[in-house]
N, C-alpha and C positions, 0 to 999 in steps of 0.2 A: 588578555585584552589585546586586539587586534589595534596593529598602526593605521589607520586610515590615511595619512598623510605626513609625509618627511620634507623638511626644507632644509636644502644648506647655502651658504654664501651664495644669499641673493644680495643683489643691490639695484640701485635706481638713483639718478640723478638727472637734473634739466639743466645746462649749461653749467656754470658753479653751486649750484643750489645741491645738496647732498642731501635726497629724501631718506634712504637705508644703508648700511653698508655692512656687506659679507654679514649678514641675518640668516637664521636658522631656529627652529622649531619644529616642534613634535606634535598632533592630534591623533588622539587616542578614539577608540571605539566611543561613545554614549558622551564622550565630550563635547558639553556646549558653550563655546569659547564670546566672550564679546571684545573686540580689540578696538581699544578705544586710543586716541592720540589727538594733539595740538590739530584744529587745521591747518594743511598743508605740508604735512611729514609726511604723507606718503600713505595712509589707507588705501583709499583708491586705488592708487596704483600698484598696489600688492594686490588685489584682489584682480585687476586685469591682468596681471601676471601670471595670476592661478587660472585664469579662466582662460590664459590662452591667447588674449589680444594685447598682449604686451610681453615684450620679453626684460630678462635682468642683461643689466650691463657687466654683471662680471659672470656670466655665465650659471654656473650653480646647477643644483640639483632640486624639481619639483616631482617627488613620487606619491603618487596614489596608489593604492591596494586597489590591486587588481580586480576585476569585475564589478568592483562595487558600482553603484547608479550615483552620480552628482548629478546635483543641479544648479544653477548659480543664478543670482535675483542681482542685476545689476541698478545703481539708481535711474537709470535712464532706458524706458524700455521702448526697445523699436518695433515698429506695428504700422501696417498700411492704413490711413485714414478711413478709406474707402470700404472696409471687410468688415462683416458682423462680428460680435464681439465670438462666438465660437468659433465661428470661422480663421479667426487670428489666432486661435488658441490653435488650432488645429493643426494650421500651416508652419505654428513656430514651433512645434512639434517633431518633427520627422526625424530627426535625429532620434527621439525615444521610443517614437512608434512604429520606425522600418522593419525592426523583428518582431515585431507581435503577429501573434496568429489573428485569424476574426476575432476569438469572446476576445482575448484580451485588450482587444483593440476597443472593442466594444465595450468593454471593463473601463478603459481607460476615458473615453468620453461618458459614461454615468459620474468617474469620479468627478471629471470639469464640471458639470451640471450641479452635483451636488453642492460643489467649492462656492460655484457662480450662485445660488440658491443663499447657501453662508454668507457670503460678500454683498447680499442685499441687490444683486444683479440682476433683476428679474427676467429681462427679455436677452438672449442669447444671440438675438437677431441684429440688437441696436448697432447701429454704426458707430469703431471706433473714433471717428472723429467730431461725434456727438456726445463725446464722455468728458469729466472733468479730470484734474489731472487724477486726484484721487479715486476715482474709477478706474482708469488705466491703468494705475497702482497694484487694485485688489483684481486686476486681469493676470497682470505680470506674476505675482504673486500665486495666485487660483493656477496659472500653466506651471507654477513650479511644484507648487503642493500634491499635484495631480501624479505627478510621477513616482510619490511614494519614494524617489530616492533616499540612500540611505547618510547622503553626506552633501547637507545643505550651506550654501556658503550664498549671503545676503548683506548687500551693501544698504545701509540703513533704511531697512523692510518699514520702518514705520510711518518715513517721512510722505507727507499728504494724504495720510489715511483716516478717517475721523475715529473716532474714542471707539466707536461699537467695533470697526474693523479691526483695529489694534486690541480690542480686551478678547477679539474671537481670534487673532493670531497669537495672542499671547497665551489663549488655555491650548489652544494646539499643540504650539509648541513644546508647552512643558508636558503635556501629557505624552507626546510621541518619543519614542528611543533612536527618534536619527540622533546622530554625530552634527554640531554645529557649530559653524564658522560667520562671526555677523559683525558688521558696523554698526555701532547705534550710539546718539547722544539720549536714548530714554530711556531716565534710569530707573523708572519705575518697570517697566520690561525689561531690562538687564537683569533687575535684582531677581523678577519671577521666573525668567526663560535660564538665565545662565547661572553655573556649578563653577566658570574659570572668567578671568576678568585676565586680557594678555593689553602691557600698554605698550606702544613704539614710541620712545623715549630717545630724543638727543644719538639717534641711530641706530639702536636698538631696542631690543623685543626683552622684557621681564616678563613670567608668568607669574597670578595670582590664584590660589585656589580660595574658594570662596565668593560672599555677593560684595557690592561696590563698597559698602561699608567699613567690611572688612580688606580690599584694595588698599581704601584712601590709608588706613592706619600703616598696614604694610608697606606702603611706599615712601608713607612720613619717616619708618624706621630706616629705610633702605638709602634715602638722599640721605639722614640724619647721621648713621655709618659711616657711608661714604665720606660727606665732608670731616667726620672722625678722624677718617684716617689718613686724609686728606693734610690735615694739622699735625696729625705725628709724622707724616713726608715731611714735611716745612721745616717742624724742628729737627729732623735730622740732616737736612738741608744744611742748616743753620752752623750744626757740628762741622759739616763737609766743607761747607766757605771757607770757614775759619783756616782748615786744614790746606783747603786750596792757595791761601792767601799766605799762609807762612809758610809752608815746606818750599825749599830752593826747586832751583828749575830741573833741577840735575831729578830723572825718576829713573824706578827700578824699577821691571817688567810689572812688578804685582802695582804699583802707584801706576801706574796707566790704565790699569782696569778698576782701579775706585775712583781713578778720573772720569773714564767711561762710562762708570754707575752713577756720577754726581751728575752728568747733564742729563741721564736718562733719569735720577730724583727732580732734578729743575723742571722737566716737563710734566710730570707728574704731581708737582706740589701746585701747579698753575691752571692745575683739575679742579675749580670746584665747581659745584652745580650749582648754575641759579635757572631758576623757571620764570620767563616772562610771563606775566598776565597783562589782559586787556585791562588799560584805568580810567576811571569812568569818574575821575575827581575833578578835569576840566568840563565837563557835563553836567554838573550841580544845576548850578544855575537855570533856571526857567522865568519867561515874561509873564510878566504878575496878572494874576488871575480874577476875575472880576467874579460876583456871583451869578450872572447867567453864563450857564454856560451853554448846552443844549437841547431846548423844549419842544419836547415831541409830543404831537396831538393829534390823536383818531388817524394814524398816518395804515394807510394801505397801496399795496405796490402789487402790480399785475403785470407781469409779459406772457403775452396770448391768453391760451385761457389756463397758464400757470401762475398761482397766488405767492408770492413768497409773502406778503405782511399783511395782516388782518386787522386795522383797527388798532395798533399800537398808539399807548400815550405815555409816557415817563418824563421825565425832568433831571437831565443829570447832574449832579451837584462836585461843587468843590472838592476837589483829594479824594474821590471815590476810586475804587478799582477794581471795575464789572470785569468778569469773563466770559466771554460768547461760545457756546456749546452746539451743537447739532452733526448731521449726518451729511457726509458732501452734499450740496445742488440743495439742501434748506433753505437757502439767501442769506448766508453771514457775512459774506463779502459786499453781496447786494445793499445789506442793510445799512455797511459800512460808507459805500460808494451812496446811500443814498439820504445820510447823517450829514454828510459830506461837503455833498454837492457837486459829488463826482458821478455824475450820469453817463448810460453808451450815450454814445454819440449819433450814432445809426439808427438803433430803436430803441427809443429810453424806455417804451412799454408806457403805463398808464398810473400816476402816482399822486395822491390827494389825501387832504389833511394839510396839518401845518405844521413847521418845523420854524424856530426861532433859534439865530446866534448869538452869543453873544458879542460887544462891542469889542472887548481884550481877547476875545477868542482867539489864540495861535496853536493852529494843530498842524502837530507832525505825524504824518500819516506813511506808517510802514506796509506794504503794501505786497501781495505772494509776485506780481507782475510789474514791480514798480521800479526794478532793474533794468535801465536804459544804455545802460555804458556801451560806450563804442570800442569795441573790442581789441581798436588800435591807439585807444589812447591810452596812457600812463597813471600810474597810480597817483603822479603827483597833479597830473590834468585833475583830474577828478576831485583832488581837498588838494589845495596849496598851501599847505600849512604842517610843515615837515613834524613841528614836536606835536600836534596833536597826531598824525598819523604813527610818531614814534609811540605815544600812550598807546594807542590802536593796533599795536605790533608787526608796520608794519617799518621796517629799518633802512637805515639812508641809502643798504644795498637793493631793495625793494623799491624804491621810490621811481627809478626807471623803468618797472616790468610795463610789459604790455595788459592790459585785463584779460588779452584771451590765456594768458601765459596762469593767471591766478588761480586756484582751487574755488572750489563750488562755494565753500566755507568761508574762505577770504573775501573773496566776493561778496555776500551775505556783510560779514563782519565793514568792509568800504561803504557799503549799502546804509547800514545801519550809522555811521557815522558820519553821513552827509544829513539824518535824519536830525540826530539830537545835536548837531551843532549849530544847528537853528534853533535850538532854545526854547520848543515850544509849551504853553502850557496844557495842552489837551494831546495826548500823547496815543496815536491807536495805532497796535500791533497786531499785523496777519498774519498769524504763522511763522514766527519769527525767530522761532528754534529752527525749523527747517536749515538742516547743513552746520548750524552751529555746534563744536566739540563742547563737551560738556563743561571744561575751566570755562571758558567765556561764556556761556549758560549761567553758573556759579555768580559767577561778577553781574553778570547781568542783572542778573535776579536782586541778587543785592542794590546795585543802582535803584533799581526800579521800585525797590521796598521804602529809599527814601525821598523818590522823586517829588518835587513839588509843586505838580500840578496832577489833572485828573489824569486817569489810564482807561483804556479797553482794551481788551486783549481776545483776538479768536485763537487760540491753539486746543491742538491735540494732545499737548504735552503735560498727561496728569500732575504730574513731580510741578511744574512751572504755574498751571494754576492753584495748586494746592496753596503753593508758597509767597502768593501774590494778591487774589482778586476776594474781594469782600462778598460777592453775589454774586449768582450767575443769572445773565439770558440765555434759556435753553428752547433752541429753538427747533419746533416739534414737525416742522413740516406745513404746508397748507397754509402759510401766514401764521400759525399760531404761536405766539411766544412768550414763554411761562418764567416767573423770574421767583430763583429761588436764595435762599438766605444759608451761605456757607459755603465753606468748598468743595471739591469737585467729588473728593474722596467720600464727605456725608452727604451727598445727592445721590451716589453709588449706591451708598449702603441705603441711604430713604428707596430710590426705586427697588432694591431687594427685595425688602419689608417688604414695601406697597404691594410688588408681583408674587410673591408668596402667599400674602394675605389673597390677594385676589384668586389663586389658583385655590385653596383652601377653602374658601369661597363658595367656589365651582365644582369643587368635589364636591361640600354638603351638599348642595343644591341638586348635582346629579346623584345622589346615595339616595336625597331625600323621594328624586322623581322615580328612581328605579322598585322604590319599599310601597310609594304610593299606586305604582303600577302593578308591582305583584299583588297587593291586596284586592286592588280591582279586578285581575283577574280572577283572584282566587271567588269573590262574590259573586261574579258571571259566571263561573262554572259551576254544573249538574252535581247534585252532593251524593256522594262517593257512601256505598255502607263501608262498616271496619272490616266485615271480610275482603275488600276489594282494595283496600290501603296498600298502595308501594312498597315496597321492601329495597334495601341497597340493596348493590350487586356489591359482589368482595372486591373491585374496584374502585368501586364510589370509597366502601369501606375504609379503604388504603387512605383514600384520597382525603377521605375526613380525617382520620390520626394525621396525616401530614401537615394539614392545614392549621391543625391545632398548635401543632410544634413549633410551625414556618410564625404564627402569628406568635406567641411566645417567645421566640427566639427577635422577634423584630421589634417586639416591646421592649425587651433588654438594652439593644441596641440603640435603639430611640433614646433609651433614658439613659444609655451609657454615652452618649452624644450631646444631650442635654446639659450632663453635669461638665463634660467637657467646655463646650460652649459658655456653661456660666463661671468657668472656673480663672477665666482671665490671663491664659497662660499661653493660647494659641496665638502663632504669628496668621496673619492676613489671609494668603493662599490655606490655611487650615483654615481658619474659619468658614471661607468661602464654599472650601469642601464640603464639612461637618454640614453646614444649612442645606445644601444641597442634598448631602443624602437624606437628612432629616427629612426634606419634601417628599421625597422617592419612598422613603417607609411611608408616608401617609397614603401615598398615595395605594403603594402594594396591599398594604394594611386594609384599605375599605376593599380594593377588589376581593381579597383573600376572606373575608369577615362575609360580605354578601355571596363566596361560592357557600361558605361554611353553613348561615343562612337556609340556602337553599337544602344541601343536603340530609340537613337537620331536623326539618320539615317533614321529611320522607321517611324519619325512622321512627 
């Protein structure tokens, strides 16, 4: 198995702040790594290290295996406002496509077309700076895929991407044999794409083999060791003092070296691990709730001649916890801003029907663009209230940075705590994993499982609605939006069903129009005497024994998938399989039946 990539004593630091130090790892060929860490230890900046626009401060060694194709998906993808959306693809390009001859050049844009075609992209022309950000995502994304490199390295691929982009990255990836290297707080994508879970820990790198599951156990055994031995330092310690403390001053060469080893135990027994978490115990609290909260009636919203709401009416009630679903540019945000009473300013577009507040209504409204911070002021400008910012981790030596000094994450995390320390009782979240490490995810979730007022939530983040929202608004495009009972994961599996049945459907339907057509023909043609009847030829011949075999051998199959499927033992991604090819036998199954059909006819 081939090294794709070697790292030794790397490190990164910002003024005192010590992101890695003298770090080192290995990636292996078919390795798909997810490296997951606190915000602000330093992901990012290991990945622009790898990529080249950042260097390590203690020098080190970064090798890659020679010839191999990278390619790197950074969070922030740069792009001229101005260029169609191939055309940016094209131009950010050059580096991969200077040695190509014509076809494969030409190879190379069929592959963007198809990717853009997958990504729900449909005009190639549009201007990038008429996309959302989640468009530009599945652009950035679509020019990386496109190179077929063989060692992909992606700083959290998933953030702004809606559920259909992320479930079509996610069977990619697991299906393809690159070598992978990724950011991600999704841990429902983590568990299906990655085989290794690598965390950056208090300055270094642990590996896990295995999914996050099996991580979180391994690492509870590893800090659990650790402070183990941690306690058998102490009490040897403990022996050493004693010895320290009696023996006269007077030493012999060998007492200067267990002197030596006693302060290098002191340092050592003063090793233990603690892991901070975000605490969300001064956050309880919320302003009491009344029971109106907010009534929606025959509400429909138009900018030009784009519909995002058709006739919506609902009534939201006490301690509910909807989740809002759909594909970027549906109006989920729109619906939110228009729940709200947050309208553009410039062109609110055209908006009728009725919406009712309540009297006690306080909502706190988390928001993907609601990040104003002035990038010179301090953490303590921003929340003046040191021990809730210590809850919020972020510590009395933080308390001076500047915001532009903070990580994308931290940020988010300041964000979100200027939200809930207003207390409010109608609490609506935009996408509010975006940039958050998965511990304060964790925390979060929990918070929000006991919050005491009502919730909405628009994310992407299967794992975060599974765990949270009572119902979803799923919204389908065109103003229409369907509201369904459960989480995210059984609206998955219902549209399955529902699209399987339908294809099913559409098979009989066309089996039955193809049988009713042969017959019509057969009635409109001239009647044939039995000396004039068709005979096979020795390849039809073949082709009928094959067919017989090929349809036998895919009834087996079928029912050998079947009993799998009812047997209760499959994890997720199998099942997902199994049904899929189940459709795929049906499908081969009628064509192969109607050539059989035919042939059969003839003898």
């Amino acid at each position: 198995m081939a090294s794709y990539l070697q790292i030794e004593n790397i490190s990164k630091s910002y003024g005192p702040k010590v992101l890695f130090e003298h770090i080192g790892f290995n990636i292996n060929e078919g390795d798909k790594i997810a490296l997951i860490a606190p915000n602000g230890t330093g992901k990012t900046s290991l990945m622009r290290i790898l990529a080249g626009k950042d260097k390590s401060d203690s020098g080190g060694k970064i090798m890659f295996l020679k010839d191999i194709k990278i390619a790197f998906l950074e969070q922030e993808y740069e792009f001229d406002p101005e260029k169609g959306i191939f055309e940016q693809i094209m131009s950010s390009s050059t580096e991969f496509t200077k040695g190509l001859d014509q076809e494969h050049y030409w190879e190379y844009e069929r592959r963007v077309l198809k990717f853009l075609t997958n990504f729900n992209l449909a005009d190639p022309d549009q201007k990038m700076k008429e996309l959302s950000g989640g468009e530009v995502k599945r652009v950035a994304i679509t020019q990386m895929l496109a190179t077929e490199a063989e060692f992909l390295i992606m700083d959290e691929p998933t953030n702004h991407l809606d559920i259909d982009a992320i479930e079509f990255l996610e069977g990619y990836l697991s299906r393809s044999r690159c070598t992978l290297l990724m950011v991600t707080h999704d841990r429902y994508f983590l568990d299906r794409v990655c085989n290794i879970v690598m965390e950056m820990d208090h300055g270094a790198v642990y590996t896990y083999k295995g999914n996050y599951q099996n991580y979180l156990e391994k690492r509870e055994e590893r800090i659990a060791n650790y402070n183990a031995e941690t306690d058998k330092v102490r009490n040897i310690l403990r022996r050493e003092l004693e010895w320290i403390r009696s023996t006269p001053c007077a030493r012999t060469g060998k007492a200067r070296y267990r002197i030596n080893a006693f302060y290098d135990l002191k340092d050592r027994a003063a090793q233990v691990y603690t892991q901070k978490q975000v605490s969300m115990e001064a956050m309880k609290g919320s302003t009491r709730l009344g029971t109106k909260i907010i009534n929606c009636k025959d509400l429909s919203f138009y900018y030009g001649d784009q519909c995002y709401l058709d006739g919506f009416t609902y009534n939201f009630q006490r301690y509910e916890k909807v989740g809002i679903v759909g594909r970027n540019g549906a109006g989920k945000s729109t619906f939110l801003n228009i729940i709200t009473g947050r309208m553009f300013e410039d062109d609110p577009g055209v908006l009728t029907g009725v919406i009712e507040r309540g009297e006690s209504l306080k909502i706190g409204y988390y928001h993907q663009s609601g990040m104003s911070f002035n990038p010179q002021d301090t953490v303590l400008d921003i929340v003046n209230d040191t021990w809730l910012l210590n809850r919020f981790l972020f510590p009395h030596e933080m308390l001076n940075n500047k915001i532009e000094k903070l990580s994308g994450g931290e940020k988010r995390r300041l964000y979100l705590l200027t939200i809930l320390m207003q207390q409010p009782n109608l609490l609506i979240l935009d996408e509010p994993t975006n940039d958050l490490d998965i511990v304060t995810l964790n925390i979060l979730e929990e918070y929000l499982q006991e919050f005491g007022g009502s919730l909405i939530i628009v994310s992407h983040d299967r794992h975060f609605l599974d765990k949270l929202v009572d119902h979803l608004f799923i919204f389908c495009g065109n103003g229409l939006v369907k509201d369904f009972v459960g989480s995210y994961s059984e609206y998955r599996e219902y549209i399955k069903e529902y699209e399987a049945e339908q294809r099913s459907i559409a098979r009989a339907e066309e089996k039955a129009a193809k049988e009713k057509a042969a017959k019509e023909s057969a009635k409109s043609a001239p009647a044939e005497t039995p000396a004039r009847k068709k005979k096979l030829s020795y390849k039809e011949q073949r082709e009928l024994e094959q067919l017989e075999k090929d349809l036998e051998a895919l009834s087996a199959e079928k029912a050998d998938l079947e009993a799998k499927l009812s047997s209760g033992t499959l994890a997720f991604d199998e099942l997902q399989t199994a049904s899929e090819r189940i459709g795929q036998i049906m499908e081969l199954t009628d064509e192969k039946e109607l050539r059989w059909l035919e042939l059969s006819e003839n003898l």
